[in-house]
C-alpha positions in Angstrom: 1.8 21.6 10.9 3.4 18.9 13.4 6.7 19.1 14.8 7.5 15.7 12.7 6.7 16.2 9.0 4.6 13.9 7.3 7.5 13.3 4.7 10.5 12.2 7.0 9.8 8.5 7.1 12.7 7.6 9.1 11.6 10.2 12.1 7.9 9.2 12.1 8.9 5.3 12.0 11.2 6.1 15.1 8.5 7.0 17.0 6.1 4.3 16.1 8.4 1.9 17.6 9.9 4.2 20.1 5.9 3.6 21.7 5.6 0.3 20.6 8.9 -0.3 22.9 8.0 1.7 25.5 4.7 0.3 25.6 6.6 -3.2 26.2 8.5 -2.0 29.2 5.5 -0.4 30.9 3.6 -3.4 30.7 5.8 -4.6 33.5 5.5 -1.7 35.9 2.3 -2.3 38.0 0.2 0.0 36.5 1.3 -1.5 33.1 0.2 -4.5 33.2 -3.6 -4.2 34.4 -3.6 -1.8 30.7 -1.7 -4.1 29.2 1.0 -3.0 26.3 -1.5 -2.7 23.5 -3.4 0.0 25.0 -0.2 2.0 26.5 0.7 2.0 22.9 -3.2 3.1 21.1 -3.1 5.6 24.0 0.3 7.3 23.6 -0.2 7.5 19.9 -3.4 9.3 20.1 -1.6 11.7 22.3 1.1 12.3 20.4 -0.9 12.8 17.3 -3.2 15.1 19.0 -0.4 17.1 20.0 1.1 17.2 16.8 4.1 15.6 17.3 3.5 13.0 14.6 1.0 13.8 12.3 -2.2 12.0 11.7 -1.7 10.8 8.2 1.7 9.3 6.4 3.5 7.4 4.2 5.3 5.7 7.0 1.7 4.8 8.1 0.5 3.7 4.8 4.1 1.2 4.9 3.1 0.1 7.9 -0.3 -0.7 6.6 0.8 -2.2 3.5 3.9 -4.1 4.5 3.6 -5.2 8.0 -0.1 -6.0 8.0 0.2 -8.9 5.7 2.9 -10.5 7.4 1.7 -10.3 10.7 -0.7 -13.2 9.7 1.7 -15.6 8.5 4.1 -15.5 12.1 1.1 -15.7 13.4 0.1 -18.8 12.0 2.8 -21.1 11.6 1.8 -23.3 14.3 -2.3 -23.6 13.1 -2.7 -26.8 12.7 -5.9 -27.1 11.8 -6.6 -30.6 13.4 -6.4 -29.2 16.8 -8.1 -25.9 16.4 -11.5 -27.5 14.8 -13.5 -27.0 17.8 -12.3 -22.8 18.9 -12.9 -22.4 14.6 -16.7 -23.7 15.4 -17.2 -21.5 18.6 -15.1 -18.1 17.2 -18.0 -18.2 14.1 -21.1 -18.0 16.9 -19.5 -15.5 18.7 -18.8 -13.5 15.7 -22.3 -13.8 14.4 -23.2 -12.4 18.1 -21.0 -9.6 17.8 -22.2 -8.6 14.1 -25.9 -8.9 15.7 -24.5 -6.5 18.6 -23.2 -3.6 16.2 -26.5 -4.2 13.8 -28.8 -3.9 17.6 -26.6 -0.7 17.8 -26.9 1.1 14.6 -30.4 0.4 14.8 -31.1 2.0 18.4 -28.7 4.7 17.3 -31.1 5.6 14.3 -34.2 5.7 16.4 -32.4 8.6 18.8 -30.4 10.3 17.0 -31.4 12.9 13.4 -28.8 11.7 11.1 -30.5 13.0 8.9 -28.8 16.6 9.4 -25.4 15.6 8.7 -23.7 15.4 5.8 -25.2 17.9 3.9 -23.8 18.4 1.0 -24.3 15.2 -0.3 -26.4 14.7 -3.0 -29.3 12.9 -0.9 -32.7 13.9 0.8 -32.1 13.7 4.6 -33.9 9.8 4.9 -31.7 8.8 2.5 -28.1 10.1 4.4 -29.9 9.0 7.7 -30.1 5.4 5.9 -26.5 5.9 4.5 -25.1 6.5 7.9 -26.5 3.7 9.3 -25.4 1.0 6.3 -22.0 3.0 6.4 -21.4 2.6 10.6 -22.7 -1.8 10.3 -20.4 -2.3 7.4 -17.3 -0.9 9.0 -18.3 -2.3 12.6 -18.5 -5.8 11.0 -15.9 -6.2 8.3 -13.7 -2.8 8.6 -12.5 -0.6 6.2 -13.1 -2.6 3.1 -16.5 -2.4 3.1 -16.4 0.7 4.6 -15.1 2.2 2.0 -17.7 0.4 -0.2 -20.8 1.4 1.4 -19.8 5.1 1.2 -19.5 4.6 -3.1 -22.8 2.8 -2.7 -24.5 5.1 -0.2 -23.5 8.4 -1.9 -21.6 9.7 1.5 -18.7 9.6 -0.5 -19.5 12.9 -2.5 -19.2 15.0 0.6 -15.6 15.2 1.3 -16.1 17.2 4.5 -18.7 14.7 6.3 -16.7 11.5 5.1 -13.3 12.8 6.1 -14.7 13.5 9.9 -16.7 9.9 10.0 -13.3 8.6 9.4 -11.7 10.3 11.8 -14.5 9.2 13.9 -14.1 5.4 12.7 -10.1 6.1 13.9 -10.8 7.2 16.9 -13.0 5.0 18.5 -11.4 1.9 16.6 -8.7 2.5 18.8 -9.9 3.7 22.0 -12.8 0.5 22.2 -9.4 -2.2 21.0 -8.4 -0.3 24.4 -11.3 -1.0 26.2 -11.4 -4.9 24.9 -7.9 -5.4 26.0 -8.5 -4.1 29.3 -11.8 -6.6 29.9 -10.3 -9.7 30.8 -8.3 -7.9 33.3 -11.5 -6.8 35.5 -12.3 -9.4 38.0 -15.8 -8.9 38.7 -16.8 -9.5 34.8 -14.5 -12.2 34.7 -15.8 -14.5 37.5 -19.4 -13.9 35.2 -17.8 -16.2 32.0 -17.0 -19.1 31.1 -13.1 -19.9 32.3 -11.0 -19.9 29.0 -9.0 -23.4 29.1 -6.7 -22.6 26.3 -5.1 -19.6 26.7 -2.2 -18.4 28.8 -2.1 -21.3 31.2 -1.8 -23.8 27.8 0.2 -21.8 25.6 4.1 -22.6 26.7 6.6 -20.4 26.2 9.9 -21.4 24.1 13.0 -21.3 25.2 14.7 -18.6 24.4 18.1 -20.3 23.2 16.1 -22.0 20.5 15.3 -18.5 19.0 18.7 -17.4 16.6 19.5 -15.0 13.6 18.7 -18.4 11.5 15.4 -18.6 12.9 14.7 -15.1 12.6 15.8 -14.9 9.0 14.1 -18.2 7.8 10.5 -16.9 9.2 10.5 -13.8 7.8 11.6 -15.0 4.6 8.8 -18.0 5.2 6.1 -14.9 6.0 7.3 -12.8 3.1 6.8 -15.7 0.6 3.3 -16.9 1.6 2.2 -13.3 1.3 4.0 -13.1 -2.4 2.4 -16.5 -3.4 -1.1 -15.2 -1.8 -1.1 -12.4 -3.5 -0.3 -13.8 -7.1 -2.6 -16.6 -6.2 -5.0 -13.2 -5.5 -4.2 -11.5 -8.8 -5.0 -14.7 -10.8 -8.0 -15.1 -9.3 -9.0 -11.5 -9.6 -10.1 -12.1 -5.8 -8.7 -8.8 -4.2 -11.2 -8.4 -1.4 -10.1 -11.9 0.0 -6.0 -11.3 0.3 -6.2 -12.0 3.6 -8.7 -15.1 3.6 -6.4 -16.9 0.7 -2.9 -15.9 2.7 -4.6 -17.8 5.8 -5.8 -20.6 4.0 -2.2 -20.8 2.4 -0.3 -20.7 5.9 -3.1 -22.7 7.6 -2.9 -25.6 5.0 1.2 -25.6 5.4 0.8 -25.9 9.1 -1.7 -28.4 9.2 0.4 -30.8 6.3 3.8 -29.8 7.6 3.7 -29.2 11.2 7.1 -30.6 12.0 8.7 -28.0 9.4 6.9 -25.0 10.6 7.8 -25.3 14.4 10.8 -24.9 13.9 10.9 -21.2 12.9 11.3 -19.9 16.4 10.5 -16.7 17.1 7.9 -15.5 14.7 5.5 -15.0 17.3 7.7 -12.8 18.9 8.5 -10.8 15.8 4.9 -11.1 15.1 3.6 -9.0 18.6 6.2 -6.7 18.3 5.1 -5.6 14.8 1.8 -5.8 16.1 2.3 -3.0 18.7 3.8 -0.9 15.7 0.7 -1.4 14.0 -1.5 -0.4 17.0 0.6 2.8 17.0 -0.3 3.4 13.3 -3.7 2.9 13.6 -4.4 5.3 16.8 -2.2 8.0 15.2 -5.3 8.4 12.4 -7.2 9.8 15.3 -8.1 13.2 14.5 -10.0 14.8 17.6 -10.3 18.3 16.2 -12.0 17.2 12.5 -14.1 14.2 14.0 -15.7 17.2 16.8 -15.8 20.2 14.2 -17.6 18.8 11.7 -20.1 16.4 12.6 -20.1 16.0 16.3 -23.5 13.9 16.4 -20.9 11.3 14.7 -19.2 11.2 18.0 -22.9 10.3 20.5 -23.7 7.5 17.1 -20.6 5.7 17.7 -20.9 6.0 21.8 -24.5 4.4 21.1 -23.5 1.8 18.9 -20.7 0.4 20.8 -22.3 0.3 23.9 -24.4 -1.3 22.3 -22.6 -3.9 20.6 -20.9 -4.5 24.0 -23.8 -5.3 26.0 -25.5 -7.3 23.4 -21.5 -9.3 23.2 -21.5 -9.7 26.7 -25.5 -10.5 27.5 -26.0 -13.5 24.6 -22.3 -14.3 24.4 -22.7 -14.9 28.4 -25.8 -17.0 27.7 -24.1 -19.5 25.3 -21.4 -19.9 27.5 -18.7 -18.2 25.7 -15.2 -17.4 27.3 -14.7 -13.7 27.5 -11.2 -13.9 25.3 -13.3 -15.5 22.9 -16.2 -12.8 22.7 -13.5 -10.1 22.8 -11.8 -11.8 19.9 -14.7 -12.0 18.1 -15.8 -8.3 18.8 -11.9 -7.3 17.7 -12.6 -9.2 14.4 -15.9 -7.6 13.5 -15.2 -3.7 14.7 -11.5 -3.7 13.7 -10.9 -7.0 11.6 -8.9 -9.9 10.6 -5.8 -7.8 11.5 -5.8 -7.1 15.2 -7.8 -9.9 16.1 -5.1 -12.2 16.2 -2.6 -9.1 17.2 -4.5 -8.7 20.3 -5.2 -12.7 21.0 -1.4 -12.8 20.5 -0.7 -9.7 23.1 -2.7 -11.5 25.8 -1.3 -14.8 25.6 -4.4 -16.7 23.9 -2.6 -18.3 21.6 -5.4 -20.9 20.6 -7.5 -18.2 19.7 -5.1 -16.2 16.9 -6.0 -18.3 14.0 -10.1 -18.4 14.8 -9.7 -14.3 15.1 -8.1 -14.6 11.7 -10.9 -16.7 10.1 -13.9 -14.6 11.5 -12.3 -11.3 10.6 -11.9 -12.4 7.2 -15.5 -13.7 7.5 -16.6 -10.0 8.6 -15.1 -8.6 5.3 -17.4 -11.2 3.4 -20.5 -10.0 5.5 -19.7 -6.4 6.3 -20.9 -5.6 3.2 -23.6 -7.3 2.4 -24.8 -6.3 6.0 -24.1 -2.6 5.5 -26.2 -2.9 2.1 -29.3 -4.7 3.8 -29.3 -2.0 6.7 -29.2 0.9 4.0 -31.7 -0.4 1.5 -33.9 -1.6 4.5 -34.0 1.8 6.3 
C-alpha cells in the first residue's frame, strides 16, 4: 500500500513532474548545481518510492515509458546534421566498445568471487548453469538495457523463477539509477577532470537561443514534427517486422531530415527545452522502479554482483578510455548508452549542456541493443 495508488494517474503524474520541477529549481541553489538536476530528481524518486508515497510500479509509469521515451529522440535531434557530427559519431563507437569491454571485465571478476550459483533456486537449472545465466543476464542488460535483458532471461531460463527475476530487476532499477547519478556527478569533480582530455564541444560551443524566438507556434509545430517521425518510424518498424530497432530507424529518420533540411528544422525552437524537461520526468519514472525491500530480501548477493561489476566497468571506462584520450563527457556518454541505453544517453548529454554529444549517445545506445544480446549469449554459453 502507498499513500498514492497505483491507479490514480493524474496524482502519480503530479508528482513526477512536481520532482522533475523541483529538481530544476535546485539545480540553481549551490548545493544543486555540483548534483546537478538529473540526480536531485533519480534521488527524490527513489525516496519517495521507498517511502511509499508513489508506488514502484504504474500505468503512469508505463505512459511515461511508452509515450514520452520516443519523443524525446526526435527534440533531441532536430539539429543533427550529420555533416558536422562525423567525427564525435567515430569517437562515441570506441568509447562505447570500451564501456561494453568494462561491464564484460566486470561480470567476469564478479563470477570468479561471488557463488551465484545459490540464487535463483527454483529455476529449473543445475547451479553452473544459473551461475552462467546470471552472468549472460547482468552483460546483456549493462550493454544494451532492457531489451536484451529481457531476452537473456527467456534464453537463460531465469525467467521461470518469478521470485529471483522480480528482485534482479529491482536490482537492475536500482542501481540503473543510482550509477546515472554517479555519471552525472563525474564531470563536476575537479581532480578527475584535470586527468582527461578537455571536451571542446560542449557547453562552451553550444549557444543558447534566445528566448523570444521560442512561441506557442514553435512549441506546437515540434511536437507535432516529434509525434510524426515517431508514427512514420514506427509503421516504417511494423513493415519491416524490425521491432527491436524502433529507436535505431526513428534516429535514422530524424537524423537524415536534419542532415537534408537543416534550414527547416532550426526553426522549431524550443524542442530542446521541451526535450530536458521530459527528460527529468523520465528520470523520475525510472528511479521510482527501485524497490529496496524486494532487491535486499530476496537475493541480496544480487546487490555485492552489481557493486562489483560497476566498479568495474568504471575503472576499466576511465583507465583505457583515459589512454585513448577520450573526453570524460564522452566516456560518460558512452557508459550511459551501454548500462542504461539509447534513452538517457542523450537525456543526460542534453542535461549537461553537451549538445554535440546527444546524437552519438543516441547511435551507440541503439548499437548496445544490437550487441547486448549477442554479448549476453556469448558470456552464458561460454561460462
Amino acid at each position: 500500500m502507498t499513500l498514492i495508488s497505483a491507479d490514480n494517474d493524474f496524482a502519480i503524474m503530479a508528482v513526477l513532474f512536481v520532482i522533475a520541477g523541483a529538481a530544476f529549481l535546485a539545480e540553481r541553489t549551490r548545493i544543486g548545481a555540483h548534483l546537478t538536476g538529473a540526480v536531485i530528481a533519480i534521488l527524490a524518486a527513489i525516496v519517495a518510492a521507498n517511502l511509499r508515497i508513489i508506488p514502484h510500479a504504474a500505468p503512469a509509469y508505463d505512459f511515461v515509458f511508452s509515450y514520452f521515451v520516443p519523443i524525446l529522440i526526435p527534440l533531441f535531434l532536430f539539429k543533427a546534421n550529420l555533416r558536422t557530427m562525423l567525427f564525435e559519431t567515430t569517437r562515441m563507437t570506441g568509447a562505447f566498445l570500451i564501456a561494453a569491454l568494462g561491464t564484460i571485465a566486470g561480470v567476469l571478476v564478479a563470477v570468479s568471487l561471488l557463488d551465484l550459483g545459490s540464487l535463483a533456486p527454483a529455476a529449473a537449472i543445475d547451479p553452473e548453469m544459473r551461475e552462467a545465466g546470471i552472468a549472460g543476464l547482468f552483460t546483456s542488460t549493462y550493454i544494451g538495457g532492457s531489451v536484451n535483458y529481457a531476452a537473456l532471461g527467456e534464453i537463460t531460463g531465469l525467467r521461470t523463477d518469478a521470485s529471483f527475476f522480480s528482485a534482479a530487476t529491482a536490482t537492475d532499477n536500482l542501481f540503473s539509477a543510482v550509477f546515472l547519478s554517479i555519471l552525472a556527478l563525474l564531470p563536476g569533480w575537479n581532480w578527475l577532470a584535470r586527468r582527461f582530455t578537455r571536451h571542446e564541444h560542449g557547453e562552451e560551443q553550444a549557444v543558447a537561443e534566445r528566448t523570444d524566438t521560442i512561441s506557442a507556434t514553435s512549441l506546437t509545430l515540434a511536437l507535432a514534427t516529434a509525434i510524426s517521425f515517431v508514427a512514420i518510424g514506427d509503421a516504417v518498424t511494423a513493415m519491416l517486422g524490425w521491432s527491436s530497432l524502433r529507436y535505431a530507424i526513428i534516429t535514422v529518420l530524424v537524423v537524415s531530415a536534419a542532415t537534408a533540411f537543416p534550414g527547416w528544422m532550426e526553426r522549431l525552437h524550443g524542442a530542446f527545452e521541451i526535450g530536458v524537461g521530459l527528460a527529468f520526468v523520465f528520470f523520475t519514472a525510472i528511479a521510482a522502479g527501485a524497490n529496496l525491500v524486494a532487491m535486499v530480501s530476496i537475493a541480496p548477493l544480487l546487490v555485492v554482483l552489481v557493486v562489483i561489476l560497476l566498479g568495474v566497468h568504471l575503472l576499466v571506462l576511465l583507465g583505457v578510455g583515459g589512454l585513448f584520450r577520450l573526453t570524460l563527457p564522452e566516456l560518460v556518454t558512452a557508459s550511459n548508452a551501454a548500462v542504461l541505453g539509447a534513452t538517457t544517453a542523450p537525456a543526460l548529454a542534453a542535461a549537461r549542456g553537451w549538445h554535440d554529444l546527444v546524437t552519438p549517445g543516441v547511435l551507440v545506445g541503439v548499437l548496445g541493443y544490437a550487441l547486448g544480446t549477442f554479448a549476453g549469449t556469448a558470456v552464458f554459453h561460454w561460462l
